[in-house]
KETORLUM-276423 format. One line per field, with one value per residue (C-alpha): residue number from 1; residue in one letter; z, x, y. Coordinates in Angstrom, 2 decimals. Example, Ala and Ser with C-alpha at 12.3 -4.5 7.8 and 13.67 -1.06 7.14 Angstrom:
! KETORLUM-276423
num: [1;2]
residuo: [A;S]
Z: [7.80;7.14]
X: [12.30;13.67]
Y: [-4.50;-1.06]
! end
This chain:
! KETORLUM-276423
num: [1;2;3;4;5;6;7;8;9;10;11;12;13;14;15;16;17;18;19;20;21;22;23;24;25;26;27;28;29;30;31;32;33;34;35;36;37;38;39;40;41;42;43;44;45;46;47;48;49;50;51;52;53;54;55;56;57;58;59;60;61;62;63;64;65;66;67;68;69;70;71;72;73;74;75;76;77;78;79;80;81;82;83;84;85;86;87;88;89;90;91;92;93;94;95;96;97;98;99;100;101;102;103;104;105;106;107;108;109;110;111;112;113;114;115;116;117;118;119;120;121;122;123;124;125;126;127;128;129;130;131;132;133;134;135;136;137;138;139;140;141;142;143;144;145;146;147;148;149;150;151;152;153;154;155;156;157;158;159;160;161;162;163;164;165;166;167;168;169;170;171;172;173;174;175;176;177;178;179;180;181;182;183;184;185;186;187;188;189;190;191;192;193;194;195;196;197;198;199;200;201;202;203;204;205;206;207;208;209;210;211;212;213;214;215;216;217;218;219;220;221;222;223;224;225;226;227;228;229;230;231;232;233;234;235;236;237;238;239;240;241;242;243;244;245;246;247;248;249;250;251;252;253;254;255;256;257;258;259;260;261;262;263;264;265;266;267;268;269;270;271;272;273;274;275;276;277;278;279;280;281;282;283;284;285;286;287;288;289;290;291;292;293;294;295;296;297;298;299;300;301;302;303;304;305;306;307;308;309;310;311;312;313;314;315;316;317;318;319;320;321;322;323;324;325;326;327;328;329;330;331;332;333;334;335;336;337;338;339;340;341;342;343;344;345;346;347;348;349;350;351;352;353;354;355;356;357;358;359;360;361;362;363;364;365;366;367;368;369;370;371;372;373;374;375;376;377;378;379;380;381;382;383;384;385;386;387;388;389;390;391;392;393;394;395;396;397;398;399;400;401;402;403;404;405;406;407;408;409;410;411;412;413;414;415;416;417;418;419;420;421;422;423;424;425;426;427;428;429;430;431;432;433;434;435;436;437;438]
residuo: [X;X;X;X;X;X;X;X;X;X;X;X;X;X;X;X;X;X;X;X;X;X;X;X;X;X;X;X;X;X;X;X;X;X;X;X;X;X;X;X;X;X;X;X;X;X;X;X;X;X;X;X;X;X;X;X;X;X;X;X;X;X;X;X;X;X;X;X;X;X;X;X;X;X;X;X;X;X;X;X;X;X;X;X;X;X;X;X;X;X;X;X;X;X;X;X;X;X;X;X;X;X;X;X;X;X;X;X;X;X;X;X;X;X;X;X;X;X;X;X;X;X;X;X;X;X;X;X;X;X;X;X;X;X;X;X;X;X;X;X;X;X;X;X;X;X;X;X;X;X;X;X;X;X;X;X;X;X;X;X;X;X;X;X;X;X;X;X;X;X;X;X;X;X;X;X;X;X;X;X;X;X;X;X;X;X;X;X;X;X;X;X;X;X;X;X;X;X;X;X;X;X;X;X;X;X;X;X;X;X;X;X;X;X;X;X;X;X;X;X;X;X;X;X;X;X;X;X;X;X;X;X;X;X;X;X;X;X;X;X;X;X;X;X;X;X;X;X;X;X;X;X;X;X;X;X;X;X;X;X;X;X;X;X;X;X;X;X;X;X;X;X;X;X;X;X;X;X;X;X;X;X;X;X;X;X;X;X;X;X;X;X;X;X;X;X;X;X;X;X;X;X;X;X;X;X;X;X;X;X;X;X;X;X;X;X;X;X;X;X;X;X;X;X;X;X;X;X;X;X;X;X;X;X;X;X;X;X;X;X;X;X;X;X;X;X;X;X;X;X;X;X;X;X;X;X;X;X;X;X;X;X;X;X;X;X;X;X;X;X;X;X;X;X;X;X;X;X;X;X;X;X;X;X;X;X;X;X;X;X;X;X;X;X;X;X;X;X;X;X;X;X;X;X;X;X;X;X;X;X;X;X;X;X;X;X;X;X;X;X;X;X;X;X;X;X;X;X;X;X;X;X;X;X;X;X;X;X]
Z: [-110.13;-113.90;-115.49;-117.52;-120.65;-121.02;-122.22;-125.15;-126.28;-125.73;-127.76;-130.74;-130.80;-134.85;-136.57;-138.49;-141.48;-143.80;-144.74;-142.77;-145.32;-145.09;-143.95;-146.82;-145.60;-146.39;-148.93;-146.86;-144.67;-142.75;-141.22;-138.50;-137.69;-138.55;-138.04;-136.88;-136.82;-133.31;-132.03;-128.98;-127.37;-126.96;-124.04;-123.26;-122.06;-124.71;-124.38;-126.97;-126.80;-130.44;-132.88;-135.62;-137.82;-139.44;-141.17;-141.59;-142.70;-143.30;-145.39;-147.96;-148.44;-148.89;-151.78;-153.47;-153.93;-155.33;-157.80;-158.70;-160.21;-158.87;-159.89;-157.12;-156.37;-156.23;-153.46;-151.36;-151.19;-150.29;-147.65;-145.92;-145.31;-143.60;-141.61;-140.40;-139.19;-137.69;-135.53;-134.22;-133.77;-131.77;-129.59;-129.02;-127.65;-125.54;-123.72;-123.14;-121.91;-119.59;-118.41;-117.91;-115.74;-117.15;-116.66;-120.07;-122.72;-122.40;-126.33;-127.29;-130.13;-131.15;-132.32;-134.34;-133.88;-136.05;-134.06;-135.44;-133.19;-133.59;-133.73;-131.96;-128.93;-126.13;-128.62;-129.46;-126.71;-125.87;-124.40;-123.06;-122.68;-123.68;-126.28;-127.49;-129.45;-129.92;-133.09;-133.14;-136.99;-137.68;-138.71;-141.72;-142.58;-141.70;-139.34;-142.76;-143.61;-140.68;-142.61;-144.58;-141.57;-139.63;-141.77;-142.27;-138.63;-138.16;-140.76;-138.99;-136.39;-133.89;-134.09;-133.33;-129.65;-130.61;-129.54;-130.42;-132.32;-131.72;-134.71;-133.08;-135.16;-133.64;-134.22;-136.94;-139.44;-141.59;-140.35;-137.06;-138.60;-140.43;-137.65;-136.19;-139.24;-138.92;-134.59;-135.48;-135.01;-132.76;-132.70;-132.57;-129.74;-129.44;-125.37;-126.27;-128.31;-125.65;-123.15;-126.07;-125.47;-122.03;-122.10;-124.20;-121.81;-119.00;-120.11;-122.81;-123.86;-122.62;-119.74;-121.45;-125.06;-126.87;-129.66;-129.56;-132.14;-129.87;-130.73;-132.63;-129.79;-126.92;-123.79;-120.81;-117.95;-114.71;-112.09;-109.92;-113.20;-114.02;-110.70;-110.83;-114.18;-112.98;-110.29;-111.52;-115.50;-117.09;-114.88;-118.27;-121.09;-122.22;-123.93;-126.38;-127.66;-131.33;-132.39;-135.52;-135.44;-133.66;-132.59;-130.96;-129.10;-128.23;-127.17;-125.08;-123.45;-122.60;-121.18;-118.99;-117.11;-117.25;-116.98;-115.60;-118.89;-120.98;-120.97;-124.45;-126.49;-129.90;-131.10;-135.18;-135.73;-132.99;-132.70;-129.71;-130.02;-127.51;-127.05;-129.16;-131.88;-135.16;-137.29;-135.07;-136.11;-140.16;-140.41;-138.95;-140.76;-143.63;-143.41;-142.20;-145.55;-147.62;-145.57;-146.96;-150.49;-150.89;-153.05;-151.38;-154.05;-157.18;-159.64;-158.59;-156.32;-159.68;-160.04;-156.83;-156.59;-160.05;-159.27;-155.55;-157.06;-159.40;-156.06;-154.89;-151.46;-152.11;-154.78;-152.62;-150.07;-150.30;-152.99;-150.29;-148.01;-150.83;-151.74;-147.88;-147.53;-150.80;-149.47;-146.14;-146.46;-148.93;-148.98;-151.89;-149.51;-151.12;-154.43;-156.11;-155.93;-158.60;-156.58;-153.99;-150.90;-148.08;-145.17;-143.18;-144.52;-145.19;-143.21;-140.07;-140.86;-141.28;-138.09;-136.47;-137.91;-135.48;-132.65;-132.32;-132.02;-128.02;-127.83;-129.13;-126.80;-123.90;-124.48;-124.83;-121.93;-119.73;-121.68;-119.10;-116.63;-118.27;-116.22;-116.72;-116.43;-120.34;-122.64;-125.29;-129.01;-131.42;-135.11;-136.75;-140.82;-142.41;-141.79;-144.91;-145.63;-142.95;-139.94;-138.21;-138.55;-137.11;-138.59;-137.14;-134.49;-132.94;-133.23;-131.63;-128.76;-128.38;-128.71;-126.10;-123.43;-121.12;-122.02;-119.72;-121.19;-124.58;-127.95;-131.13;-134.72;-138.48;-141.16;-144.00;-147.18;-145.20;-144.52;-141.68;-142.94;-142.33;-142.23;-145.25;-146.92;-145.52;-143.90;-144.25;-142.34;-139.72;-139.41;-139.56;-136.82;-136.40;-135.57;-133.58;-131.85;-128.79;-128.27;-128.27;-125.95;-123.77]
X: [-22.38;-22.38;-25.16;-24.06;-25.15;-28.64;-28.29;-30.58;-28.76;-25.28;-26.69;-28.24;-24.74;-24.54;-21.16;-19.65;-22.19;-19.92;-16.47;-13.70;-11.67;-8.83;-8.22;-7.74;-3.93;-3.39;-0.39;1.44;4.40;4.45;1.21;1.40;-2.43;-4.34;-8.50;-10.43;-14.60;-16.55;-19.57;-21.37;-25.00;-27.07;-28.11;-30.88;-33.32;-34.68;-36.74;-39.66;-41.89;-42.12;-44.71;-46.46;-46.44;-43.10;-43.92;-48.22;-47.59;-44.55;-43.22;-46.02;-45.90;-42.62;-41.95;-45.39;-43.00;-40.18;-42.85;-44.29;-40.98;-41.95;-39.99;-37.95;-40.69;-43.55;-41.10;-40.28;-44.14;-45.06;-41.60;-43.13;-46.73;-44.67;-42.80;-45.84;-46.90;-43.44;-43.64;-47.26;-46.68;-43.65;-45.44;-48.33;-46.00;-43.71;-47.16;-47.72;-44.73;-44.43;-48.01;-46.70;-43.74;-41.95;-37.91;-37.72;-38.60;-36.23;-34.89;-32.07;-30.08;-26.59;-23.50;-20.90;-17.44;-14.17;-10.65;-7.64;-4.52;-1.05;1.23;3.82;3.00;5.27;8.39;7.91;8.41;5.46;4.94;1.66;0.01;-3.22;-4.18;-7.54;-9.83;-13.56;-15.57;-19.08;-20.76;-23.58;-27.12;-26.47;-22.67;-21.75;-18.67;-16.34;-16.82;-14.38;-11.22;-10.24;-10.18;-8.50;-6.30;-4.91;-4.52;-1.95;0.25;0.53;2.74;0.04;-0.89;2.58;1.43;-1.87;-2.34;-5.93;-9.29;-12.96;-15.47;-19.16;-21.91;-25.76;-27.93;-29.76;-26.55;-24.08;-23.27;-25.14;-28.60;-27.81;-27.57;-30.64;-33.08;-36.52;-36.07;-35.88;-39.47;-39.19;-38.74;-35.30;-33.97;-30.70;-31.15;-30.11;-27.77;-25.51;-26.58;-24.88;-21.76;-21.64;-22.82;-19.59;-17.73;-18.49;-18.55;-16.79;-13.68;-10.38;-8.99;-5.85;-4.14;-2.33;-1.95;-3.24;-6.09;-9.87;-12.63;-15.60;-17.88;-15.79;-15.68;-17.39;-14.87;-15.29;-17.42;-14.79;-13.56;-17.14;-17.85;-14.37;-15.37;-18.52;-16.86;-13.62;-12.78;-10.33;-6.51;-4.96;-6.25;-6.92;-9.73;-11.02;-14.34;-14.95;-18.48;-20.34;-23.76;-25.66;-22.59;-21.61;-24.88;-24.14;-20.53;-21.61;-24.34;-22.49;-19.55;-22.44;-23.17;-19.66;-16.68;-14.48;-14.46;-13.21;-10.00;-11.04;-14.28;-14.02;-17.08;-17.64;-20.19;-22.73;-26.07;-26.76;-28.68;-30.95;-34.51;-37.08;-34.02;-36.36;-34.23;-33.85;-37.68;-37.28;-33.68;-34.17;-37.63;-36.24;-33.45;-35.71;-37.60;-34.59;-33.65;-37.43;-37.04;-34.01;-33.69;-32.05;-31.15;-28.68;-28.08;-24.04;-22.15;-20.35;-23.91;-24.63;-21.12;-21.48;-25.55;-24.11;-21.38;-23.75;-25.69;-25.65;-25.18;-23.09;-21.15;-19.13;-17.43;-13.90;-13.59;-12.39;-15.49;-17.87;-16.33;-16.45;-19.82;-20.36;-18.04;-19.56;-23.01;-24.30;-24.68;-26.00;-28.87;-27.82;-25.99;-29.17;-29.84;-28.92;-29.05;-27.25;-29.42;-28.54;-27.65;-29.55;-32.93;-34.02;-37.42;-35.10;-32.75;-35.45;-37.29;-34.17;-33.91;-37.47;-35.84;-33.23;-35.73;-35.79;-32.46;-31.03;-32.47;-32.32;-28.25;-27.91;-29.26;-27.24;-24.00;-22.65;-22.33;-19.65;-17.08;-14.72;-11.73;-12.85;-10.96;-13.57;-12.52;-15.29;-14.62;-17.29;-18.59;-16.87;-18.88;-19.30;-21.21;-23.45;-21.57;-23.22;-26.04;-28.33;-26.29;-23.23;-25.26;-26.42;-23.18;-21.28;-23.54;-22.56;-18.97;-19.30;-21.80;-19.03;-15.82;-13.35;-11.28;-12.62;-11.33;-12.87;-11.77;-13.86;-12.95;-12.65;-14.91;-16.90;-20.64;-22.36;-20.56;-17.08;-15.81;-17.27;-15.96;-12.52;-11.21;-7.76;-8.09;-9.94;-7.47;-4.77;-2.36;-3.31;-7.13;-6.55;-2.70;-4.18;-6.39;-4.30;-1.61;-4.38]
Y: [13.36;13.61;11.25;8.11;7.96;6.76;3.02;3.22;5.83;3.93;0.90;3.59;5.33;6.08;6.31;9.40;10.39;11.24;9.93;11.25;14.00;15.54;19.12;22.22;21.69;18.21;18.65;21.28;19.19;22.74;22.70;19.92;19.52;16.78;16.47;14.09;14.03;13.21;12.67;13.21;13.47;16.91;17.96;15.66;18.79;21.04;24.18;22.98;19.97;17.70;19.56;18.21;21.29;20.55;17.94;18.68;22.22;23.37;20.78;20.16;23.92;24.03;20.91;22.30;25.83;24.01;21.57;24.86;26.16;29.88;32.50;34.62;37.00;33.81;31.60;34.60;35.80;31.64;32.22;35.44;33.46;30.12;32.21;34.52;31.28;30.15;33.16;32.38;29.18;29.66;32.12;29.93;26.69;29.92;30.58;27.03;25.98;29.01;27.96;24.67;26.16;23.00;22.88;21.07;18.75;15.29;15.07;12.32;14.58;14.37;16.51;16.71;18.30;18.41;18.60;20.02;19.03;19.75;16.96;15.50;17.93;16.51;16.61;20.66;23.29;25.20;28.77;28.15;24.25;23.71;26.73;25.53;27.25;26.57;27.67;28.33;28.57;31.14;29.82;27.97;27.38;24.19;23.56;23.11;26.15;27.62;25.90;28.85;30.84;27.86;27.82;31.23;31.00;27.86;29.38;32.45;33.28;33.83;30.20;29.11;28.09;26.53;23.39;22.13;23.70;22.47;23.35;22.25;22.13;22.81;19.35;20.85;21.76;19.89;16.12;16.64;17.22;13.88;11.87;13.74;13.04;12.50;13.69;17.21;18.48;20.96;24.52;25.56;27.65;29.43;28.88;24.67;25.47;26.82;24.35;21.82;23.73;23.57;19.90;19.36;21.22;19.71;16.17;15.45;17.83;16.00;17.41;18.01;18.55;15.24;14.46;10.88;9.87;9.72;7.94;8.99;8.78;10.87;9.39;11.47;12.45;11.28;12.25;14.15;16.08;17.09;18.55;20.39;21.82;23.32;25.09;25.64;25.37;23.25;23.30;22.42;24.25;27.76;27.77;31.00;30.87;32.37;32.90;34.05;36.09;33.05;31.25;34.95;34.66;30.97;31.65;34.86;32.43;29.68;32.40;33.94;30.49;28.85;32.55;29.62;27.97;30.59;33.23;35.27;35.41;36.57;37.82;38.06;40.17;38.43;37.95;40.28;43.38;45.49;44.99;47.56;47.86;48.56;46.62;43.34;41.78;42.95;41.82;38.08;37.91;38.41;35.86;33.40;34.19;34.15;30.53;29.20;30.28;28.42;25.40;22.45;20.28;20.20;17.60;17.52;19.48;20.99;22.15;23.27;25.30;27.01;28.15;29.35;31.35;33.49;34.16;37.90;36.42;33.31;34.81;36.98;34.79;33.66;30.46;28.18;29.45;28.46;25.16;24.20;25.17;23.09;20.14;19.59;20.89;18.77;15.07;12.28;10.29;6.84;5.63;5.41;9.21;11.20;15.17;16.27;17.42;20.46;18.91;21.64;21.75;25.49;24.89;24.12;27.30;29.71;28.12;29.03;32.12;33.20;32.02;35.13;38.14;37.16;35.45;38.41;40.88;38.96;38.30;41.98;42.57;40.03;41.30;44.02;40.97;39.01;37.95;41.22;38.45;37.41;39.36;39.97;41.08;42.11;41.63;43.82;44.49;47.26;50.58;51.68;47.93;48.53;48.07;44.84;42.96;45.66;48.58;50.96;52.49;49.29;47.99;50.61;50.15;46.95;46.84;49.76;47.22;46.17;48.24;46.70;44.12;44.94;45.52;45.93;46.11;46.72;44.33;46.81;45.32;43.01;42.39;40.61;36.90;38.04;34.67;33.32;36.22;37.29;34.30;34.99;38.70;37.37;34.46;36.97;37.73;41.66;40.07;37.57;37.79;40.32;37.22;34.63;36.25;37.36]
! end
């Protein structure tokens, strides 16, 4: 039977964060979707035990860089010494906890998900009930930041039939680390994240499509429906997963435990690549030192959006990306405060960041076995920008992993954050139509 939820936790239930907003298409009478926020609980197992280091070490080191006011080269040379120690320290508690053959560590999170749903479903034919699609952000972006993409896509033709979209959001990013402050000393792993999915799955996604409002806190289905879901799938939706870099490897994991769930997996540019690749340890390392060095305050979100846009990194992504990211990742702790603080923390993005060396290998290897019944679609960096995240060989490779029922396509100007940066060809029919029809 599917487990009630825990009564403490039903009495601690927190509301939304943030203020419910409006969606990018608010003014447009000719986009019929409207959003909505929820929230539900984690999965209550996670793979690491509560440390201390967080907030003994990492922390101090971390505000004495910013009250230092180093310069580029002084924060990223502080960065590359906390995350040395990141990487032993995650090692150490993996040897423990293998030592302790332990099936988990009981952790009472929570998570946040925006729906998009058409309206006024049962007056408008349909060629297929129960199109959903389910977004998965990379390490960093917060949910918002899929909009532009989103939104490109119900304005197309090849979102005519879609009915509903789910944008989840790990328990460290955007409104779901908020509700999680102060309970998020742990290390990371990319191995809870998709249980999260599948816990949302499996308890908590309606078993069909209206388009009647739902509560903030989502109700969990019933017993009966939860054991038909882990055997079966959902008998009234269509559900296609769409992942990017570590939502690719969260999508591809939860698709490896749960085929039933899913008919198509998009995969943008995932985080998936073979074990003993030499540019897998460098690459991550050095975002999770790039995550560290990174302020997490501005005085206003004007000020936070101009600094972001002179950013080699930032600077590039699509306006609407940027002002999403700067929207919904960034949040004033109380009207007293004068900045505006990252929702995400960088500590808990570059912690993250450690976490995909083995995550990535071990998805790569498990790859070949997807359920050949998934029609899989990679979306891939332009090759002449490097290809992937771990280059055009490496990528090729994968695309190449389990050919049947595969497709694969190069976004022409694009690096590794192909949504952030071209949001309206990814959310374009010739990327995503094959998918949709599949």
């Amino acid at each position: 039977m599917a487990p009630e939820l825990p009564p403490d936790l039903l009495q601690s239930r927190p509301g939304l964060p943030c203020p419910p907003r409006t969606p990018l298409w608010h003014d447009d009478p000719n986009v019929p979707y409207t959003l909505s926020t929820h929230i539900i609980d984690a999965a209550p197992l996670r793979t690491f035990p509560q440390i201390t280091s967080l907030d003994d070490v990492l922390m101090p080191a971390y505000n004495q860089m910013l009250a230092s006011n180093l310069d580029t080269k002084g924060r990223q040379k502080v960065a590359k010494e906390q995350v040395r120690l990141m990487l032993k320290w995650r090692r150490e508690h993996e040897e423990a906890r293998d030592a302790q053959n332990t099936t988990g560590f009981e952790r009472h999170l929570w998570v946040c998900l925006n729906r998009y749903v058409k309206k006024d479903l049962d007056k408008v034919p349909r060629k297929a009930k129960g199109l959903t699609l389910f977004f998965v952000h990379a390490l960093g972006p917060n949910k918002e930041t899929w909009e532009p993409t989103i939104m490109r896509l119900v304005k197309s033709g090849a979102g005519r039939d879609l009915e509903e979209i789910w944008v989840w959001e790990s328990v460290d990013t955007g409104d779901s680390a908020l509700l999680n402050s102060g309970k998020l000393n742990q290390l990371p792993d990319w191995y809870d994240g998709a249980r999260d999915v599948i816990h949302f799955f499996t308890h908590y996604l309606p078993s069909r499509v209206t388009s009647d409002e739902l509560p903030v806190h989502l109700p969990r289905v019933s017993a009966a429906e939860f054991q038909d879901r882990q055997s079966l799938g959902f008998a009234e939706r269509k559900i296609i997963g769409i992942g990017h870099s570590f939502g690719g490897n969260v999508c591809a994991r939860t698709c490896y435990s749960y085929p039933q769930c899913f008919s198509a997996l998009v995969m943008v540019d995932p985080g998936i690549i073979k074990l003993n690749d030499p540019t897998l340890r460098p690459t991550l390392t050095f975002m999770a030192q790039g995550a560290f060095a990174r302020k997490n305050y501005w005085t206003s979100r004007e000020d936070a959006l101009s600094t972001h846009k002179k950013s080699p990194f930032f600077g590039v992504w699509h306006p609407e990306a940027l002002r999403m990211f700067i929207e919904g990742g960034l949040y004033r702790p109380s009207s007293s405060e004068e900045r505006v603080y990252l929702k995400i923390h960088p500590i808990l993005e570059a912690l993250a960041y450690t976490n995909g060396i083995e995550k990535s290998e071990d998805m790569y290897a498990k790859f070949p076995s997807l359920d050949e019944k998934v029609y899989i679609k990679f979306v891939m960096p332009d090759k002449k920008k490097g290809g992937g995240l771990a280059g055009s060989e490496s990528s090729d490779r994968l695309v190449k992993l389990r050919p049947k029922n595969t497709s694969n396509v190069n976004i022409l100007g694009s690096n590794h954050m192909i949504p952030l940066e071209k949001p309206d060809e990814l959310g374009g029919w010739y990327i995503l139509l094959s998918v949709l029809d599949c």
